[in-house]
N, C-alpha and C positions, 0 to 999 in steps of 0.2 A: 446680705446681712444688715444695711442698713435700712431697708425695708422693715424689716423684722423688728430692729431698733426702734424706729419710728413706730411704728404701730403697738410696741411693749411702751413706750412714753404714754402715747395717745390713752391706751385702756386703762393705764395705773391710775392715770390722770384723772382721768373719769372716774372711775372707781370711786379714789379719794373723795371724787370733788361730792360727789353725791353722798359715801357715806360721814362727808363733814354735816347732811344734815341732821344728821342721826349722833353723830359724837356730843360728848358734853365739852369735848376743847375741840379746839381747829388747828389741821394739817395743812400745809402748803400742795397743791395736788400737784403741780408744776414741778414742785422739789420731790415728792413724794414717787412722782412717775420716771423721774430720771435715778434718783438714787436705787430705787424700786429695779428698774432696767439692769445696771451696773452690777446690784446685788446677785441677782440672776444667770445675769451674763459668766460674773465669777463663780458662781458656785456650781455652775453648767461646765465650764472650764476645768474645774476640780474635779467633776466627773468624768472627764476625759473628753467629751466634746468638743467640738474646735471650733473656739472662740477668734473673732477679728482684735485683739487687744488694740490698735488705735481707735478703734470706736468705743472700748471701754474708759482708754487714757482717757478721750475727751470728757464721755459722762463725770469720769472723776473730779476730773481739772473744773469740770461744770457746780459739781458738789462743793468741791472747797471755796470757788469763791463765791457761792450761794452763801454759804455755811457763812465766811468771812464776813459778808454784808448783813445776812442775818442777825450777827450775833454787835455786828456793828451798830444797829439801832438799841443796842443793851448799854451800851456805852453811858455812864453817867453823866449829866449835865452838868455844865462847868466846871470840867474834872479840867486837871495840871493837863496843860500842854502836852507831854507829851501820850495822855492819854487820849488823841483824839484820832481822827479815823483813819489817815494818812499813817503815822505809826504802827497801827494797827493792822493792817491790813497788809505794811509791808513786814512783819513778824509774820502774821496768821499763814498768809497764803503759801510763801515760798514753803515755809513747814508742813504745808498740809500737802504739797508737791513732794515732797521728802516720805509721807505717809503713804500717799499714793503711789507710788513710785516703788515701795516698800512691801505694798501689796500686791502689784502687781509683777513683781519680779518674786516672791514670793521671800522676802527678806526681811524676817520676820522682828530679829533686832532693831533693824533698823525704822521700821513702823511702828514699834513700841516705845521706841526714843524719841520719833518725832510726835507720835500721842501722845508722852507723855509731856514734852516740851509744849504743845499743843495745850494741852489741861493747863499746866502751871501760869499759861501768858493770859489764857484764857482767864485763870483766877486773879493775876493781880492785874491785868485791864479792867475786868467787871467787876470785882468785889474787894480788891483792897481798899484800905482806908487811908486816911492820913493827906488827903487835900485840904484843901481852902475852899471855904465855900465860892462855887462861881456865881458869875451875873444870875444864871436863873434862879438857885439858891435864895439870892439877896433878896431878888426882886418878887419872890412870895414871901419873904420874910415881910418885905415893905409893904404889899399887899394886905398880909393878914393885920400891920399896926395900922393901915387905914380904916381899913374894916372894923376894927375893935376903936377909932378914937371918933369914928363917924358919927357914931350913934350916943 
């Protein structure tokens, strides 16, 4: 099975990677061919076929903290402490173990609550308001009055 694994990574991979020359946005082929795999795997599973579920947990556990780190470069610059990656990551991930976990036991509550917890941290790490401008903030602000008193 992990043959098969590998080699469902491998052609996703590919796949992607080529029709990212073709896309007008770009996919991760690496992300694309594991989560790609996982998808499959479960939905092969649900058809009755017999799936190895540790080799799926893994792809999972693979997913979330791609996903985590991904979405960690969204992070806004010189946000409040405790919006920084370290926080972040230790909310994101355990929850998305909680998802996974949910899906794979096939409990369906309980992957709804942790997506939805998942969405909500998601939203006030990336998009609430209400900081203080940080250094890098300042430091194009100082920028742009150089720029305008140079000249």
């Amino acid at each position: 099975m992990i043959i098969l694994t590998v080699i469902s990574i491998l052609a996703i991979t590919c796949a992607v990677w080529m029709a990212n020359k073709l896309l007008p946005f770009k996919v991760c082929p690496i992300c694309a061919g594991v989560s790609g795999t996982w998808l499959w795997m479960l939905a092969a599973s649900l058809l009755g076929y017999q799936i190895d579920f540790v080799i799926v947990a893994m792809l999972l556990g693979g997913s979330v903290v791609g996903i985590a780190y991904q979405l960690e470069k969204k992070l806004p610059a010189g946000s409040a402490n405790w919006r920084t990656p370290l926080p972040w990551k230790t909310i994101f991930i355990p929850a998305g173990f909680v998802a996974a976990y949910g899906i794979l036991t096939h409990q369906w509550i309980a992957f709804l609550a942790a997506l939805a917890f998942l969405l909500l941290a998601s939203f006030i790490f990336l998009f609430s308001t209400g900081d203080k401008p940080g250094p890098r903030k300042e430091t194009v602000k100082e920028l742009e009055k150089k720029m305008k008193d140079c000249c």
